[in-house]
N, C-alpha and C positions, 0 to 999 in steps of 0.2 A: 504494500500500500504506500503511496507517495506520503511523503512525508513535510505536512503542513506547519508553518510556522506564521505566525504574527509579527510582525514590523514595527516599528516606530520611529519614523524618519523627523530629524529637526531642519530646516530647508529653511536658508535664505535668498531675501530677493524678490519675494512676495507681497507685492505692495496692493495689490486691489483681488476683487472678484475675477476680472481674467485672466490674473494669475492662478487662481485657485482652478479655475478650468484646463491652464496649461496644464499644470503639474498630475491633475487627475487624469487627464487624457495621455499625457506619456506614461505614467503609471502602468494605466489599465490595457497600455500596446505592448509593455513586456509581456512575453512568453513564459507561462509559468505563475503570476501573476491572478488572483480572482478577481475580476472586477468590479466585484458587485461588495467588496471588502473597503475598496481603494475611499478614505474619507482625510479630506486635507481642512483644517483650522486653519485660517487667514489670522486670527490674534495669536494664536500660540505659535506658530511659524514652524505647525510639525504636519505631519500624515502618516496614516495607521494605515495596514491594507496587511492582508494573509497571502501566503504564497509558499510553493512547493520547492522546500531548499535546495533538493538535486537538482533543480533546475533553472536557480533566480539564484546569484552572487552578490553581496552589495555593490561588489565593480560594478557591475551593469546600471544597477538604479541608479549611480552615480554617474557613471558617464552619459544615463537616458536622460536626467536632470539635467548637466550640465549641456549637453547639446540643445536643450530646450530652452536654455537661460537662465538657471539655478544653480545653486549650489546643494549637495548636502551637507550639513555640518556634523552632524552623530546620527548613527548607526543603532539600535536598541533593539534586540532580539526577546520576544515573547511567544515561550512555547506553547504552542496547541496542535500538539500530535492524533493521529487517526490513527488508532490500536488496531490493528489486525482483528479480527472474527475471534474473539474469545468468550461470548456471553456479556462481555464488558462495554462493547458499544462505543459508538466515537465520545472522546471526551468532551461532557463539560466547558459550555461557552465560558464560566466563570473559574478563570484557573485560578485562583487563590480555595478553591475548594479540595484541590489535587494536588497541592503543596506538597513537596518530602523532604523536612527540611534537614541541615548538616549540623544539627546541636549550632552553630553558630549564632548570634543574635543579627536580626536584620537590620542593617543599615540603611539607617535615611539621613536627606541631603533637604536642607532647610536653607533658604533664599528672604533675603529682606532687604528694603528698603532704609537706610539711615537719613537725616537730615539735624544739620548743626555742625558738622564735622569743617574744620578749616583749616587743617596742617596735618603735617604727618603724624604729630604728636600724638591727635586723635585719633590717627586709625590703631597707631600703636597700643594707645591704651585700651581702644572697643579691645582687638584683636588679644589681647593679654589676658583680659575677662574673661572672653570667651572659654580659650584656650584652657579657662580650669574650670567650666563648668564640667559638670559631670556629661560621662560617654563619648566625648566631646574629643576628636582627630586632632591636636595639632594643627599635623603640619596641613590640616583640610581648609583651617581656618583664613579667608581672605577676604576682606574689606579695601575696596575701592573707593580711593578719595572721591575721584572728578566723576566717576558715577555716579558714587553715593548709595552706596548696595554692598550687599556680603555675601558672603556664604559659609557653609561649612555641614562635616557631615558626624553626625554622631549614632552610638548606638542602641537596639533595645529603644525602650521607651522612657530611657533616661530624663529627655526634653518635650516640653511641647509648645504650643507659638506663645503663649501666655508665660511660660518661665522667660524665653529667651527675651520677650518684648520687654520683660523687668529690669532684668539684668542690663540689657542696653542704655533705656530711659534713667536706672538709676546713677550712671554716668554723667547725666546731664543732657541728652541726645533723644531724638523722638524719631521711632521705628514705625512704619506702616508697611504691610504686605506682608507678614511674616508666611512665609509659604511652604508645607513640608512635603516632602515627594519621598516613594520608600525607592530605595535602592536595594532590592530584595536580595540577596545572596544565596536562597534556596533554591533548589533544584525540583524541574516538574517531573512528571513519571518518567518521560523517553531518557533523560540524562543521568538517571542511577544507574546506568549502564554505560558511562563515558568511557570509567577507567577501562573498558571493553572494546569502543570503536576504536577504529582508526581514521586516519586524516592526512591528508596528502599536501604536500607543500610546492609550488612549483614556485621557482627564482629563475629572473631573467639577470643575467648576470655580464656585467662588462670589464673587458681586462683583461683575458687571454686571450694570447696569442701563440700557444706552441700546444700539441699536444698532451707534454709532463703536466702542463695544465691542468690538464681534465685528471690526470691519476691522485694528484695532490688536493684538490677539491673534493672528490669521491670519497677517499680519506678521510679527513675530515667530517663531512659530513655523516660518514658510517659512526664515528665514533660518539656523535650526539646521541642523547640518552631517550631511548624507547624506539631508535630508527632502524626499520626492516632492512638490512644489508643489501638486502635483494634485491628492491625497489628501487637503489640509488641508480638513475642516472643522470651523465652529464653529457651536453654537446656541447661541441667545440664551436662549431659552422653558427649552429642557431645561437650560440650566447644561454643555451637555457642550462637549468639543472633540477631534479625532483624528486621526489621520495616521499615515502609512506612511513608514520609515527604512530604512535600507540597516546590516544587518548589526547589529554596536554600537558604531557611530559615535555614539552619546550614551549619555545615563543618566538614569536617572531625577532624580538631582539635579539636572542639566544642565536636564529638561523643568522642573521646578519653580520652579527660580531664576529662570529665563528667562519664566516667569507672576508669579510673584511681585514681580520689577521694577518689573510693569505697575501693580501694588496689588491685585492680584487675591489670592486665597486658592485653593491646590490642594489641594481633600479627599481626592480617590484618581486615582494614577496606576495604569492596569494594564497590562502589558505582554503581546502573544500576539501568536501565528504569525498572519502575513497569512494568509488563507484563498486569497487569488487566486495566493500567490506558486506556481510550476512548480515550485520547488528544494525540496528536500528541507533543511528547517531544522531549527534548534536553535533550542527554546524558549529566551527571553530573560527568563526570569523571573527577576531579580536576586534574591538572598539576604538583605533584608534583615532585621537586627535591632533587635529592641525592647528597650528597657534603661530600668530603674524606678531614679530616683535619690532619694535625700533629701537635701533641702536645706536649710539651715539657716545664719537670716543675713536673709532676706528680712522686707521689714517694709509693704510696700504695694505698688501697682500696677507704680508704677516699678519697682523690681525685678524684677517680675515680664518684663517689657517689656524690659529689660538683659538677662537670661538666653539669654529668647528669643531677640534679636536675636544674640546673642556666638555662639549656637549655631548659628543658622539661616546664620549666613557663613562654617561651616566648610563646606569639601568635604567631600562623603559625609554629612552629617546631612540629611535629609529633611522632618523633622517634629519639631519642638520644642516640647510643652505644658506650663506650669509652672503646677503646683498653688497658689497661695498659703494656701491653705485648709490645707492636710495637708502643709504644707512639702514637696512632693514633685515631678518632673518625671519626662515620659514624652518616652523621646527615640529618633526609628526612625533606624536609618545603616545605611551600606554596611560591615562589621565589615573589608572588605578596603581599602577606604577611613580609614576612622579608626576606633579602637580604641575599647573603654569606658576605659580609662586618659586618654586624650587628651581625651576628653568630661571627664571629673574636672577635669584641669587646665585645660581652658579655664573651668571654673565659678568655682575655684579661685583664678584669675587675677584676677579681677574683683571680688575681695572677697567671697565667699560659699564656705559649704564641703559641697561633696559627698560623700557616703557612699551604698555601696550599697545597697539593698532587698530583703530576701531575699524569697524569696513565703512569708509565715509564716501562720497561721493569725488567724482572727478575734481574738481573745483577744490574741495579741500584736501586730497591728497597735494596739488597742483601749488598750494598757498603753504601747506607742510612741508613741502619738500623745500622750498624756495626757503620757507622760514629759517629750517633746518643747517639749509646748507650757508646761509646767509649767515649765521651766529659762525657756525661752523669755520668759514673763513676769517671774519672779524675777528675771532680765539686767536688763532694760528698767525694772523698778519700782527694783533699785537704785540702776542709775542716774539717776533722777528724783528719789530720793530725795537720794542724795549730791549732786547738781545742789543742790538746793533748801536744802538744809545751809550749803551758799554764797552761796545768793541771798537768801536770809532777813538775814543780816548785811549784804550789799550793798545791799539794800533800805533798809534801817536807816539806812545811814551815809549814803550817798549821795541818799536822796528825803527824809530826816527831817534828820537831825542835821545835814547841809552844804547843806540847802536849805529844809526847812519851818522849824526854828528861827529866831530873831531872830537878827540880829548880834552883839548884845550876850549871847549865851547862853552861858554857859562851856564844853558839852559844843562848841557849834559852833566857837569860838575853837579849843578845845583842836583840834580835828582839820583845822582852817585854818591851825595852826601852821606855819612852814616850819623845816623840818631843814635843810635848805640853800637856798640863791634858785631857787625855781620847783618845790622839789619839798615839798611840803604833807605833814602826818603822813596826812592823810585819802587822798591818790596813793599812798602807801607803803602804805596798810592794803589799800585798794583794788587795787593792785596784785597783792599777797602774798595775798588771796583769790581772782581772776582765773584768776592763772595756774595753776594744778592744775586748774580748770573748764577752760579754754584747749585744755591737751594733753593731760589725764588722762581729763576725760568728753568732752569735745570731740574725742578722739584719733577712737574709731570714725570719725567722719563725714570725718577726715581719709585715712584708711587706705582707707578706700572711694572718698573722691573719686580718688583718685591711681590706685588699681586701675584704677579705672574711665576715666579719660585716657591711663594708659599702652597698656590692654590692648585693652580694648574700645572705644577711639577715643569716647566718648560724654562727654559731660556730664550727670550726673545732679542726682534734688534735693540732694544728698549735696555737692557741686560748690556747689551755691548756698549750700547754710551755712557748707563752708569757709569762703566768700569772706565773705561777713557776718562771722562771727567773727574771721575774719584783719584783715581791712581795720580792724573796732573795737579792735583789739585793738593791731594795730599802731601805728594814730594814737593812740592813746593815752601808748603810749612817745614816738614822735617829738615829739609835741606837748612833755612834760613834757621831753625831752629838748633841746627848743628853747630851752624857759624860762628851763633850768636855765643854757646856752651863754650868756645873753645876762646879763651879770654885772649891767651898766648900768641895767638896763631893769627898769621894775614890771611887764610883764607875768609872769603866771601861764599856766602849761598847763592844756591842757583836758584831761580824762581821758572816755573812755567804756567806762572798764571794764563797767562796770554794763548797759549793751547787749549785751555779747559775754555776760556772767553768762546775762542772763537769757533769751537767744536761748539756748541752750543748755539751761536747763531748761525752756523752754517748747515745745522741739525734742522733748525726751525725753517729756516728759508727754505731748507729742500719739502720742508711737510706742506710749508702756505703754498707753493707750486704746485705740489701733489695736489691738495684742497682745490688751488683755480682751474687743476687740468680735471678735476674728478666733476666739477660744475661745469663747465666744460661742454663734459659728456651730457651730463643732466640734463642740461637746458632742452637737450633734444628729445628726451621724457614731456617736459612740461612744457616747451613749444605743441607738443601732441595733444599736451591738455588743454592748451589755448584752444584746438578748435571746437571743443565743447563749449555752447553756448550756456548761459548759468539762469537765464529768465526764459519763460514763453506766457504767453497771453493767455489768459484762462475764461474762457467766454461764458455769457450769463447762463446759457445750459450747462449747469456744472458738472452733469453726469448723463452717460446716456445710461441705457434700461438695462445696463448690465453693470450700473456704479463705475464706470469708466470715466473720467475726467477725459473733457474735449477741450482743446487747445488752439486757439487761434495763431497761424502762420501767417506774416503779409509777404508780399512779391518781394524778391531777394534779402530773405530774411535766414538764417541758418534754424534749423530746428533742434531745438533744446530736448526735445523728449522723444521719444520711439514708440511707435506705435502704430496702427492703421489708418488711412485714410476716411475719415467720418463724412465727408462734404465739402464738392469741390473736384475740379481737376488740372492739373498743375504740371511742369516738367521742371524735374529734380538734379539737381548736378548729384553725382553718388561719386565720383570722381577719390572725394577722401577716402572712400573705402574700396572700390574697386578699382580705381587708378582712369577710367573709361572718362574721358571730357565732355563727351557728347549726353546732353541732359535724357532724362530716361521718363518717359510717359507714366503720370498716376494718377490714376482713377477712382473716386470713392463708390461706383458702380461695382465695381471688383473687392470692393475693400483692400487695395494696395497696401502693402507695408511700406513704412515711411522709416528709414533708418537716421539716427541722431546725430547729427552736425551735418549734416546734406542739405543744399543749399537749393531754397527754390527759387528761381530764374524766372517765374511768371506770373502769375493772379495768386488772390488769397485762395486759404486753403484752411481745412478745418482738420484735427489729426482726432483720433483717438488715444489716451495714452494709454500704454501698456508696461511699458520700462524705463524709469528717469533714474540719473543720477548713475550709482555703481553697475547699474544693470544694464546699460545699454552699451552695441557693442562697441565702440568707441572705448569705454570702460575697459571691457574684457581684454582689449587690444591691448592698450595702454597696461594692465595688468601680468598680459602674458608676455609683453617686452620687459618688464620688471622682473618676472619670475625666471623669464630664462636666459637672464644674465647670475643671476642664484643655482643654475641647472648643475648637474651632478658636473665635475668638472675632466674634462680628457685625458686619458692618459700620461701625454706628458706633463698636464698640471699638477698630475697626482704626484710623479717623480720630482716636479720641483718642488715641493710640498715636504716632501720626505727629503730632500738636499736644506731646503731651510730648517728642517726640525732639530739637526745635526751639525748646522753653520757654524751658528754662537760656541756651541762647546769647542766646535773641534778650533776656532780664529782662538778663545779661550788659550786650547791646550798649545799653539805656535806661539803666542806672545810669553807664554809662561817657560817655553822652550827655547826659543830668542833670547831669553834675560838670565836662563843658566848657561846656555852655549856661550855668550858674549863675559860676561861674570866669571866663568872657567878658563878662559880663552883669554881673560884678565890676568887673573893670578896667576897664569901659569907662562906671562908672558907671550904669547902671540905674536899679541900687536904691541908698537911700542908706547911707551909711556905718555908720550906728548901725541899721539890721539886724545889725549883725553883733556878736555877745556881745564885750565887753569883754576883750581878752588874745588874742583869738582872730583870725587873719587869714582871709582869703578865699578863701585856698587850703583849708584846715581846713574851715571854714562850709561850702565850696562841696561836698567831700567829704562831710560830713554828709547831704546830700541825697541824695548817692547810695549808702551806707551804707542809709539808711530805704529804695531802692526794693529794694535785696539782702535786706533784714530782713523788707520787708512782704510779698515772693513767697516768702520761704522754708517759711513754714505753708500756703500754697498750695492750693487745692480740688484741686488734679489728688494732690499727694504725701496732704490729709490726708479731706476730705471723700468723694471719688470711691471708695475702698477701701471705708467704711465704707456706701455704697450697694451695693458690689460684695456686701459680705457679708451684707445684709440681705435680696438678692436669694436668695442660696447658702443663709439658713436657710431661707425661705420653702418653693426649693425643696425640703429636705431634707423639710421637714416634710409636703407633699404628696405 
């Protein structure tokens, strides 16, 4: 007997009644599908519909939504199995009557509304409360400032909306909507028999190229826990690989990571009923969700490559794409696995700051991006400029007045003077310029190198300039500090203030250039958003007989919203979207679709709307040029990915080998003695050397050149 299941789709993008007819009408044209099940809620922004699992995949409903102009957001499987002929009958429209539950208490997920909140302080504090009411998750716990909403999920019947509304308001804060939804964790009849089925996994997989390929993958994959030996296959040709599991003895993170080790790239896991298995199973289609972040903080590749990585080694994240372009990331996890909270902080941790992504309309992605990148360079060019505020003086003193002048020059005298034995006016001036460059504009690169060692176990270029600016910065004191100890003695310290200066503005300079080349690229994103118009006329019949808003068009007006032709007929430039210059005939006889930013060229025109804002395809366009500049990345991006994770250490392990080889090579004679600057011993000298290999890798092709190909690539494509 097929084997019926219940749905419950969340779908965005539904803004009126004919959306509600889209959605049920591609519903009800999958195969497999009952039609007379299929019911969509326009205020809840979900749809319920029954369907026969061997033969409906969630891919499918999702790729039949999104071809239709939707989205799905979550996926929610509710069993209603047809029992075989046993005196027992089909089950029970009311499956809470056939419950079998796991001893476990059932968790539920409670939703509310805050108001009064006006800093972080306040979310801090709601969320602190919460967190110790009784049955009450942690890390479930989230409160949205600029929402102004929460959630969290607890267990049993611990809470109900009347505790939780106390607890909030007795903070000082007033709660409306308190909403509780069970997250049931029990199991209906067909699934006490999981540990039983089986479940087949297929992965499209990219990144071999040799045969040994496919034996070292097979491998692997044999040795995951509950997989039939048997079943493993891999192709080389097609990129695919698959096999058969016992029950859900893994996950798809589990399949991932365990490819991923190899250096391979996994583009799509899919998860379905063995077709051979006897038992009657439960679909294993995990729940995963997508979560849109923005990021900001990220300045080139690297970063880009830190993210990734920080993400892709938590349990439960799947899929980690970081935009650099649109300051943005797309990140899929297991929501029962790790939270969007916990995604934030692991960003967070690493020196960069994540903020949510609401899905906004063309116009305000177009004014966020602009906003975004606008602060973004303002950051960057100050500080290049206040750098250079510093270096311009150090410049001065230290390559002209203490070096190119004659000896006998009075300005050179005057700053050669010594205030005390070994410490020179020219060490004191130089010093006292230094240091604010040091720890004031030099701070960022320290704040992120350290993020970046504690959290995310990595060395970045961030790491490499610390140490350049430390190491000049520090010999600098010790040296004058030497000079000053030795009462006896004509030696003079050496100072290298002036390296640490000017590594630092030549640091920032190269990042404000990355920032103008990376806008640059942008502009050709949000020149695209320009031609979305942001008004259309809304005419005194504000709805036809199906709650459709009609829209008034005048003669060579672009059109702001998508939808059909209501009254009127008109010839359309569609040129923005199909590239065709010749205007294309529409008729509200036919009810013509009228697609959004198309330009009409002739008489008024009346539309019907069907899709404004994020939904039209203009939107989608503009979207999926975003998105696949985030797409999984090529092979050889992969290998230089893995050449930068290795850089820092290995430039590291040559500066620290330059400074014994030179240092050994000292003392034991080598070179002779008068190499070495007068005042200055060989320990110093020998450090210098490796100082210049920290200095010379810190502007780097991989941190400054390689970004600036990335984005030349990213307008290229835009503009095509």
């Amino acid at each position: 007997m097929p084997h019926t299941t219940t749905a419950k789709l969340h779908i965005s993008g539904m803004t009126c009644q004919s959306c509600v007819k889209s959605v049920e009408n591609a519903l009800k044209s999958i195969q497999g599908v009952h039609s007379d099940s299929v019911k969509v809620n326009l205020d809840a922004a979900t749809a319920t519909l029954a369907l026969d699992s061997d033969a409906v995949h969630q891919n499918i409903v999702a790729e039949t939504l999104e071809n239709t102009g939707y989205d799905m957001e979550s996926w929610e499987l509710i069993e209603a199995n047809e029992v075989e002929s046993s005196g027992l009958g089909p089950l029970p429209s009311d499956l809470d009557q056939i419950v079998v539950t796991d001893g476990n208490e059932a968790q539920k997920k409670a939703t509310f509304l805050v108001s009064g909140m006006t800093c972080a302080s306040c979310v801090n504090t709601i969320e602190r409360v919460l967190k110790k009411l009784p049955g009450v998750q942690p890390d479930s716990v989230m409160v949205n400032l600029l929402m102004g909403n929460g959630t969290l999920v607890f267990g049993g019947n611990t809470l109900n909306d009347k505790y939780l509304k106390d607890a909030i308001e007795n903070l000082g804060y007033e709660v409306d909507g308190v909403h509780i939804t069970d997250l049931r964790v029990s199991r209906t009849l067909n699934s006490v028999a999981t540990n039983f089925s089986q479940t087949r996994a297929n992965l499209i997989v990219s990144g071999m190229f040799h045969q040994s390929y496919v034996g070292k993958l097979e491998k692997v994959l044999t040795t995951l826990e509950g997989v039939d030996k048997r079943t493993v296959s891999v192709s080389l040709e097609h990129g695919t690989a698959s096999f058969v599991y016992q029950g859900d003895s893994i996950s798809r993170t589990v399949i991932g990571k365990a490819v991923q080790n190899l250096g391979f790239m996994v583009d799509t896991i899919e998860i379905v009923e063995d077709s051979s298995s006897s038992t009657a199973e439960q679909s294993l289609a995990e729940g995963l969700t997508t979560t849109r972040l923005g990021i900001s903080g990220m300045t080139c590749a690297s970063c880009v490559n830190t993210i990734e990585r920080t993400l892709l080694n938590r349990s439960g994240i799947y899929k980690a794409q970081v935009n650099l372009l649109v300051n943005s990331a797309l990140v899929q996890h297991d929501p029962l696995v790790i939270g969007t909270r916990e995604i934030f902080e692991a960003v967070n941790e690493i020196g960069y700051e994540a903020q949510v992504m609401q899905d906004t309309s063309v116009q305000d992605q177009r004014d966020t991006m602009r906003d975004r990148r606008h602060r973004e360079e303002t950051k960057l060019r100050n500080y290049f400029l206040w750098s250079l505020l510093f270096a311009v003086p150090v410049l001065v003193i230290s390559m002209i007045f203490m070096m190119a002048l004659s000896d006998s020059n009075s300005v050179r005298q005057a700053f050669e003077a010594e205030i005390t034995h070994g410490l020179s006016v020219g060490d004191l001036v130089l010093f006292i310029l230094a240091t604010p460059v040091q720890f004031w504009l030099g701070g960022p690169f320290y704040k992120k190198a350290y993020r970046s060692l504690v959290y995310s176990r990595t060395a970045n270029m961030e790491v490499l300039v610390s140490m350049g600016i430390t190491v000049a910065y520090a010999s600098s004191i010790g040296s004058i500090i030497a000079a000053m100890a030795q009462a006896n003695s004509s030696v003079a310290g050496m100072e290298f203030f002036d390296t640490s200066v000017f590594l630092v503005t030549f640091i920032h300079l190269g990042k404000w250039l990355e920032a103008l080349a990376k806008g640059k690229t942008a502009e050709t994103i949000t020149k695209l958003m320009d031609l979305q118009p942001e008004k259309a006329m809304l005419v005194k019949i504000s709805k036809d007989k199906d709650g459709n808003e009609i829209m008034e068009e005048e003669e060579l007006e672009t059109s702001a919203i998508q939808g059909k032709l209501w009254r009127g007929t008109a010839l359309l430039d569609e040129s923005m979207i199909t590239g065709e210059s010749i205007p294309v005939t529409k008729s509200s006889a036919t009810q013509d679709p009228v697609i959004g930013a198309t330009i009409n060229v002739t008489s008024t025109i009346y539309i019907r709307a069907i899709r404004i804002g994020a939904n039209t395809t203009l939107s989608r366009i503009i979207q999926l040029v975003q998105d696949a500049q985030a797409s999984p990345k090529a092979p050889i991006a992969v290998l230089a990915d893995k050449i930068s994770a290795v850089f820092v250490p290995i430039v590291v392990l040559i500066a620290i080998a330059t400074f014994v080889l030179w240092l050994v090579c000292g003392l034991m004679g080598v070179y002779p003695d008068d190499w070495v600057p007068y005042g200055e011993s060989k320990g110093v000298f020998s450090l210098m050397f490796a100082v210049t290999v920290l200095v010379i890798a810190c502007p780097c092709g991989l941190g400054l050149a390689s970004p600036t190909g990335i984005y030349t690539k990213y307008q290229i494509r835009v503009h095509v």
